[in-house]
C-alpha positions as CSV (number, residue, x, y, z in Angstrom):
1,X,-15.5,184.2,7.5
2,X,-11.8,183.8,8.9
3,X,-11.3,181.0,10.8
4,X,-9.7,182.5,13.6
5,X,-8.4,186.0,14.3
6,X,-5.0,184.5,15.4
7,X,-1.8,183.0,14.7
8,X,-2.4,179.9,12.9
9,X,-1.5,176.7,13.6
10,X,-0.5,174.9,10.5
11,X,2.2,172.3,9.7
12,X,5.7,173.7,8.0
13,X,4.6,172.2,5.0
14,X,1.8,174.4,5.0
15,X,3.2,177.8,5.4
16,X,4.7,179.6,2.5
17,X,5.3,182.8,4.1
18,X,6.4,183.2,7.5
19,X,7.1,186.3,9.7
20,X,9.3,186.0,12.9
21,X,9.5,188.2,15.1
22,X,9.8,191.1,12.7
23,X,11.2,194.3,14.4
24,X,11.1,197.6,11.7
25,X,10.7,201.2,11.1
26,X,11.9,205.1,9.7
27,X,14.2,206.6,11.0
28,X,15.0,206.0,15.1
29,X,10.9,205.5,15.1
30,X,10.1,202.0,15.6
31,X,6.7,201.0,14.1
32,X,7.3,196.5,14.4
33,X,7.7,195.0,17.5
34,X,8.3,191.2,16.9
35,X,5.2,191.3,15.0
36,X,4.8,186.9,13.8
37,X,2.7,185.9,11.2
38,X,1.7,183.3,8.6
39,X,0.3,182.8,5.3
40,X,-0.8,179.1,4.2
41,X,-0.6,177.5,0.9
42,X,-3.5,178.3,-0.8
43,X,-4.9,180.4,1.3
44,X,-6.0,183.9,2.2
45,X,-5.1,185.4,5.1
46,X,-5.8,188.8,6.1
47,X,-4.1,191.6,8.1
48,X,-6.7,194.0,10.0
49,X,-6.4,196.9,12.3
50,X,-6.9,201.0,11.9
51,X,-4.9,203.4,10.4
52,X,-0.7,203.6,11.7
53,X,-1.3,200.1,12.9
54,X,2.1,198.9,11.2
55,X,0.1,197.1,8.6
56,X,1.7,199.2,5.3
57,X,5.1,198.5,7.2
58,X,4.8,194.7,7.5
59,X,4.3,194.2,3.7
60,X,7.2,196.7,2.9
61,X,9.6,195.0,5.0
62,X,8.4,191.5,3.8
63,X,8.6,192.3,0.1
64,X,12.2,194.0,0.1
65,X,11.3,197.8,0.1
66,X,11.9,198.7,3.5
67,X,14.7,196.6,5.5
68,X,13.8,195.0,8.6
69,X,15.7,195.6,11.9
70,X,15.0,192.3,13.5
71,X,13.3,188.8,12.8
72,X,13.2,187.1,10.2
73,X,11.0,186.6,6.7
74,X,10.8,182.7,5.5
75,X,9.5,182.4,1.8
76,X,9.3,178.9,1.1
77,X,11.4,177.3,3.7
78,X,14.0,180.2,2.4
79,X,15.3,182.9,5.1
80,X,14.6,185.9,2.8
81,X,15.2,188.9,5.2
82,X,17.7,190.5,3.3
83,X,17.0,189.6,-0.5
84,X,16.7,192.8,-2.5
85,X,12.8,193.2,-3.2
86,X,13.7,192.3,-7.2
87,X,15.2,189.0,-5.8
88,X,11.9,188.3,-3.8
89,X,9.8,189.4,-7.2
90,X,11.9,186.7,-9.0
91,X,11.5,184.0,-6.3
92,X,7.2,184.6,-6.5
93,X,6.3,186.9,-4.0
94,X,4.5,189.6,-5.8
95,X,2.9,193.0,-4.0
96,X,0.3,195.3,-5.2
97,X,0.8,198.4,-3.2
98,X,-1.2,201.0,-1.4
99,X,-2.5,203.4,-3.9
100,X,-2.0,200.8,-7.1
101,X,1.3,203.5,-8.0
102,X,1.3,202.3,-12.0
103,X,2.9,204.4,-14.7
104,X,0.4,206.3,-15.7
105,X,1.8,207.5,-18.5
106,X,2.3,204.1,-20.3
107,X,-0.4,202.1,-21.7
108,X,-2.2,199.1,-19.6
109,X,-0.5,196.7,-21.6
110,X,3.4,198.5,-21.3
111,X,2.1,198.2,-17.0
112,X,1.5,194.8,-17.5
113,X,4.8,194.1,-19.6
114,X,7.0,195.5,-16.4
115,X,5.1,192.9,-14.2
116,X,6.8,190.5,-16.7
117,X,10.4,191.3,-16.0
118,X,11.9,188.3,-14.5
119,X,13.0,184.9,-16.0
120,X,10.3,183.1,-13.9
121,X,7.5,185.2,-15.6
122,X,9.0,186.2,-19.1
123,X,8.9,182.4,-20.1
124,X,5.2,182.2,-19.9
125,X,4.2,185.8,-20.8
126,X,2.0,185.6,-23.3
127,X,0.1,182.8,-21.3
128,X,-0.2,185.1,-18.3
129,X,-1.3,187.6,-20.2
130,X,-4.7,185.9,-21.3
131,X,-5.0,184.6,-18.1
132,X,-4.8,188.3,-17.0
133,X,-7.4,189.5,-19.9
134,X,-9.5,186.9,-18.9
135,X,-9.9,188.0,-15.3
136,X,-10.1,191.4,-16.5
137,X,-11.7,191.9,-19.8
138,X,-12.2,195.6,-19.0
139,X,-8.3,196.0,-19.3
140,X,-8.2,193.7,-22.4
141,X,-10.7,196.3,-23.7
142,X,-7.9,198.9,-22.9
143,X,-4.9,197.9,-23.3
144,X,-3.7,200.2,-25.4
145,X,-4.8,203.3,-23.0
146,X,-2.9,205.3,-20.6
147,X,-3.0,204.2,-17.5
148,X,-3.3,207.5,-15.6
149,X,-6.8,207.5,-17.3
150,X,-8.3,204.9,-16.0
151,X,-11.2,205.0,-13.3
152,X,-9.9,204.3,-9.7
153,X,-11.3,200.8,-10.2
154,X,-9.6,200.3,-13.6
155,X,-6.7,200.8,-12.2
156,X,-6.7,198.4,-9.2
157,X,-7.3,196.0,-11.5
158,X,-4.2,196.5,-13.8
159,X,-2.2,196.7,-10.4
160,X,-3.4,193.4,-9.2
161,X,-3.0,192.0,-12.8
162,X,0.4,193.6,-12.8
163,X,1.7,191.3,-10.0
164,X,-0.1,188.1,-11.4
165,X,2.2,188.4,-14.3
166,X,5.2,187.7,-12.5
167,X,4.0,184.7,-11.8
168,X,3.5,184.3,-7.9
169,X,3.7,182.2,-5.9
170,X,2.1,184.6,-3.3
171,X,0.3,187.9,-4.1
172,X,0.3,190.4,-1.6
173,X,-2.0,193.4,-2.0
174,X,-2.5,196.5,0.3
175,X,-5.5,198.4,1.2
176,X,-7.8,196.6,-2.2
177,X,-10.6,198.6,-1.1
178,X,-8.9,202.4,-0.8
179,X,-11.0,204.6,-2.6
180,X,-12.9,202.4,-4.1
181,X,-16.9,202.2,-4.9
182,X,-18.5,199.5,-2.8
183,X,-19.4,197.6,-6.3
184,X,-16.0,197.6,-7.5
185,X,-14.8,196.5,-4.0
186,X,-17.2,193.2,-4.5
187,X,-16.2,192.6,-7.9
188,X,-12.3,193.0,-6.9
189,X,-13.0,190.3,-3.8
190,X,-15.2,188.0,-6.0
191,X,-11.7,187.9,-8.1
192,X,-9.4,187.6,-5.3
193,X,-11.8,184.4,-4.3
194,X,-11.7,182.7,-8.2
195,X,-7.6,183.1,-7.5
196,X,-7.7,181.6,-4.3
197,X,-9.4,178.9,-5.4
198,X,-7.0,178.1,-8.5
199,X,-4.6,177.5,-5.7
200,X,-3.1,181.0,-5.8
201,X,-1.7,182.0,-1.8
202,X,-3.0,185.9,-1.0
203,X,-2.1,188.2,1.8
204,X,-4.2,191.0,2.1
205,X,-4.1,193.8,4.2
206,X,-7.5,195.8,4.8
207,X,-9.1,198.5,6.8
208,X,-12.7,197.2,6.0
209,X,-12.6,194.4,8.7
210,X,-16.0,192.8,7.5
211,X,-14.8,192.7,4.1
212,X,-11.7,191.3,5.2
213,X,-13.0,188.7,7.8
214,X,-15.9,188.1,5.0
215,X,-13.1,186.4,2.7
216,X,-10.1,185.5,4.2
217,X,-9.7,181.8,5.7
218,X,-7.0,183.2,8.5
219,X,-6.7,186.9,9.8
220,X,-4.1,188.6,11.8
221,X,-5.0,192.0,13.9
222,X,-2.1,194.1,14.2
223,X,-2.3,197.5,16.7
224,X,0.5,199.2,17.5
225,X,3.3,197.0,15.5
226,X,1.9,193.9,17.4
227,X,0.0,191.2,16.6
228,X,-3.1,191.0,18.9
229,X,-3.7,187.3,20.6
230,X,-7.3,185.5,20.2
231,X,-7.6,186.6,24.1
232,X,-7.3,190.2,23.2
233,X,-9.5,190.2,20.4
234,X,-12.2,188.5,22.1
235,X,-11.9,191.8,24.6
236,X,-15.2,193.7,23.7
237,X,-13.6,197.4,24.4
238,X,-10.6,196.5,22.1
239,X,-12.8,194.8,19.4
240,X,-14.9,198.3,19.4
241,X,-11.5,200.2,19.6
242,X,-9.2,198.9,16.9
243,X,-11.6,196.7,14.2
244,X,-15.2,199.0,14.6
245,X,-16.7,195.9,15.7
């Protein structure tokens, strides 16, 4: 169970990724109002809330794809707002997106090569990839097959397995359980727990609030592009109206 549903409190040595004050959004539309967060060293800390929260948008305009308006993004004691999402790959911060989007027409292992693109992660590929293999022997069984045939579970697995092989420093994954049958969910978490526990930093964002509260050491409620205080959260009408608790 999280700790706290909350900003956390850790020392600067602590933090590997930090959000300040991050304004964003499409267009003129404005979905991040100086939304703050953290993720600690070793940690997993989980982002909760319903559906147009701001949740997708946070991890877009951390990793690179979507440019923030305001704020700031601190990777390692690094100010990072700006860097090109292939910069940010390069530097460690690795994100599995919303609906896995591999190349479904390329094999598992030609999905798992592209994680490898970067100096960082080419050096110790084919290490990475038995480490991968080993999480995943399903995927070691086929490597050689098209992605785009693989069951939805199959395939969150090559897209998590994707971004270990760049080498993170911090794995980022959005929505794990989209989609998903509750058994494959389970196994996916139990995974996400033998990582964390190799020292490996996760942020995960996830409708399934149990789930997420269930195996994150930290979580962050966002509703409406801002994060919600411990004093909110502890409000039984918003507790029942944005986390189904």
């Amino acid at each position: 169970m999280a700790e706290a549903i909350a900003q956390t409190t850790a020392s600067v040595a602590d933090v590997l990724l930090s959000v300040e004050g991050l304004e964003a959004g499409y267009g003129e539309v404005q979905v991040l109002w100086g939304l703050s967060l953290q993720a600690c060293r070793g940690k997993l800390t989980a982002i909760v809330g319903a559906n147009g929260a701001g949740k997708t948008t946070t991890l877009r305009a951390v990793a690179g794809t979507l440019t923030p308006w305001g704020g700031r993004v601190m990777l390692d004691g690094e100010d990072v707002t700006r860097v090109p999402s292939h910069i940010k790959a390069a530097r460690g911060l690795a994100l599995v997106p919303e609906g896995r989007q591999l190349f479904s027409m390329m094999s598992v292992a030609e999905n798992l090569e592209l994680g490898a693109f970067s100096p960082r992660s080419s050096r110790s590929y084919a290490e990475r990839l038995d480490q991968v293999y080993a999480l995943f022997p399903r995927l070691a069984e086929r490597a050689r097959q098209r992605a785009g045939t693989l069951s939805g579970g199959e395939q969150q697995m090559v897209a998590i397995a994707r971004g270990l092989m760049s080498d993170p420093q911090i794995l980022i994954i959005d929505e794990l359980s989209l989609g998903l049958a509750p058994v494959v969910v389970y196994q996916l978490l139990a995974t996400l727990k033998q990582l964390k526990q190799n020292g490996l930093t996760i942020l995960l964002v996830e409708q399934n609030v149990h789930l997420a509260l269930a195996v994150s050491d930290y979580a962050y409620v966002v509703a409406e592009g801002r994060i919600f205080t411990a004093e909110l959260t502890a409000n039984p009408e918003i507790r029942r109206a944005y986390l189904g608790l």
